[in-house]
C-alpha positions in Angstrom: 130.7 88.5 112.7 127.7 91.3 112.4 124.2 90.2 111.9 122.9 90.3 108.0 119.3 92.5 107.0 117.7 90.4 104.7 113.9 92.0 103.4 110.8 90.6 101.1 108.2 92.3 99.9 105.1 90.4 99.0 101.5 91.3 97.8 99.3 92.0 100.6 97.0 89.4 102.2 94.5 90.2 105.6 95.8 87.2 107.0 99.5 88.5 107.5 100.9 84.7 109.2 99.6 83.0 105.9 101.7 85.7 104.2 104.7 84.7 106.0 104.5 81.2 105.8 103.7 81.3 102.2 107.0 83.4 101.5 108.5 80.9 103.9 107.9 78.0 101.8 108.6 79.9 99.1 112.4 80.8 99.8 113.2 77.3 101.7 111.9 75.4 98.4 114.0 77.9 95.8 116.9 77.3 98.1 117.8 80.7 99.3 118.8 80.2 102.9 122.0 79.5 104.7 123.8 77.0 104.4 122.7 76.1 100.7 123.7 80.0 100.0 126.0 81.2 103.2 125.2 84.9 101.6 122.2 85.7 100.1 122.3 89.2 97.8 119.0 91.5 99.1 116.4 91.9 97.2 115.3 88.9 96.1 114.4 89.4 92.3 113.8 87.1 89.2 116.9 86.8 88.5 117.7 85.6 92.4 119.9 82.6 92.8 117.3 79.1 92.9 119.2 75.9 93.8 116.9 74.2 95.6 116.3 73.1 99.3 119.0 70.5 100.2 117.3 70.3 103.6 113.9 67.9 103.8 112.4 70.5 105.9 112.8 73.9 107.2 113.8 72.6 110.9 116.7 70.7 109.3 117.5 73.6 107.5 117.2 75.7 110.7 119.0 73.0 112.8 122.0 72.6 110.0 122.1 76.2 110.2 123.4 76.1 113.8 123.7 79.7 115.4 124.0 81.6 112.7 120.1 81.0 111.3 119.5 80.9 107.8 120.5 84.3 107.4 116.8 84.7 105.7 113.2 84.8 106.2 113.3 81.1 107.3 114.1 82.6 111.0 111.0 83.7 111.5 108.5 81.6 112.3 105.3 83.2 112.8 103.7 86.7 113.8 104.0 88.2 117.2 102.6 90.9 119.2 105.3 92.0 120.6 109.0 91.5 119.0 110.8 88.5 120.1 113.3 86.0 118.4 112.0 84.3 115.7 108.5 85.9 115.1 107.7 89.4 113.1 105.9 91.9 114.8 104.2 94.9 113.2 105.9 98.5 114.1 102.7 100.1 115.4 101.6 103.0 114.2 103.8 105.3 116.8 106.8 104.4 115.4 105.9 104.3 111.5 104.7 107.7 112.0 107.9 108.6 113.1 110.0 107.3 110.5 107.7 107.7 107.5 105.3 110.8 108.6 102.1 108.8 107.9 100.8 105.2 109.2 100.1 104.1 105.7 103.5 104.1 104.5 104.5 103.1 100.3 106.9 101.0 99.4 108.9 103.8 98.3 109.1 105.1 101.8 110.0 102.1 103.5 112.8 101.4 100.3 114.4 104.5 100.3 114.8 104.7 104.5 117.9 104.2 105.9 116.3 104.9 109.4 114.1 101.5 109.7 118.1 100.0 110.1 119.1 102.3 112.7 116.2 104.0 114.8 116.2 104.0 118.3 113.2 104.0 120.4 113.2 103.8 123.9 117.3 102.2 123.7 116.2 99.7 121.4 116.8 99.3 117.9 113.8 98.3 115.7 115.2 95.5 113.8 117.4 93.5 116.7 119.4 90.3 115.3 117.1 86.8 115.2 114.2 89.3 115.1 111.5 90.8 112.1 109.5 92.9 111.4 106.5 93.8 108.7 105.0 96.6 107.3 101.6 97.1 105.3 102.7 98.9 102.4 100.1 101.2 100.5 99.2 102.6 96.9 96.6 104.7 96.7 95.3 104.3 100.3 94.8 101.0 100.3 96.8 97.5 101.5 98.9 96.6 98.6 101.9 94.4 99.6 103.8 93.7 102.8 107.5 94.2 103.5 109.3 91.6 106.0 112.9 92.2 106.9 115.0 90.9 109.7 118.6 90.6 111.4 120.3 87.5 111.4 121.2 86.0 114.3 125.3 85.7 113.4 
């Protein structure tokens, strides 16, 4: 089986790990992780799918999800510098330059870019399965939300 993308886009905060365990919580408490939803339909909206965590924390969830992951931002558990499984790690500003023209990218950009799911640098892909990313996204030049978006690891 291939790996799934699964992205969030939340409103930006300095402290970027605080964002991601926020929208953590978030998802595990609403439900929206595998195996309480094996499939989860991208992007999470309003109107998303909310039955609940069946799991009494987010390492049973993890655990029950075996080796397929929760097929959602669950997987990844904190910031990294440097791209790893389980953490998100920024793109630097090399690479968003290359796939957006500018290091201060919208969230149009970023939407509308098939390339963030297939560009190669260096023989590696950006997004790898069981590893995230996140991007600053920007209105009007300044720091307005942040997009995370991973592989799973199935």
């Amino acid at each position: 089986m291939g790996a799934h993308p699964y992205w969030y886009v939340v409103k930006y905060r300095p402290n970027i790990n605080e964002a991601l365990r926020e929208l953590r919580e978030r998802e595990f408490r609403a439900g929206r992780y595998n195996p309480v939803i094996p499939f989860l339909d991208f992007p999470i909206g309003p109107h998303s799918p909310a039955p609940g965590a069946r799991h009494a924390t987010m390492a049973e969830a993890l655990e029950d999800a075996e080796a397929n992951g929760t097929r959602s931002i669950i997987d990844l558990e904190h910031i990294s510098d440097e791209p790893d499984y389980g953490t998100a790690s920024s793109l630097g500003d090399e690479v968003l330059q290359e796939l957006f023209g500018t290091t201060r990218p919208t969230r149009a950009m970023v939407e509308s870019s098939d390339d963030l799911w297939s560009y190669a640098k260096r023989g590696r892909r950006v997004l790898r399965r069981g590893h995230g990313i996140y991007i600053i996204l920007y209105k009007d030049g300044l720091p307005d939300e942040i997009y995370f978006a991973g592989y799973s690891y199935d």
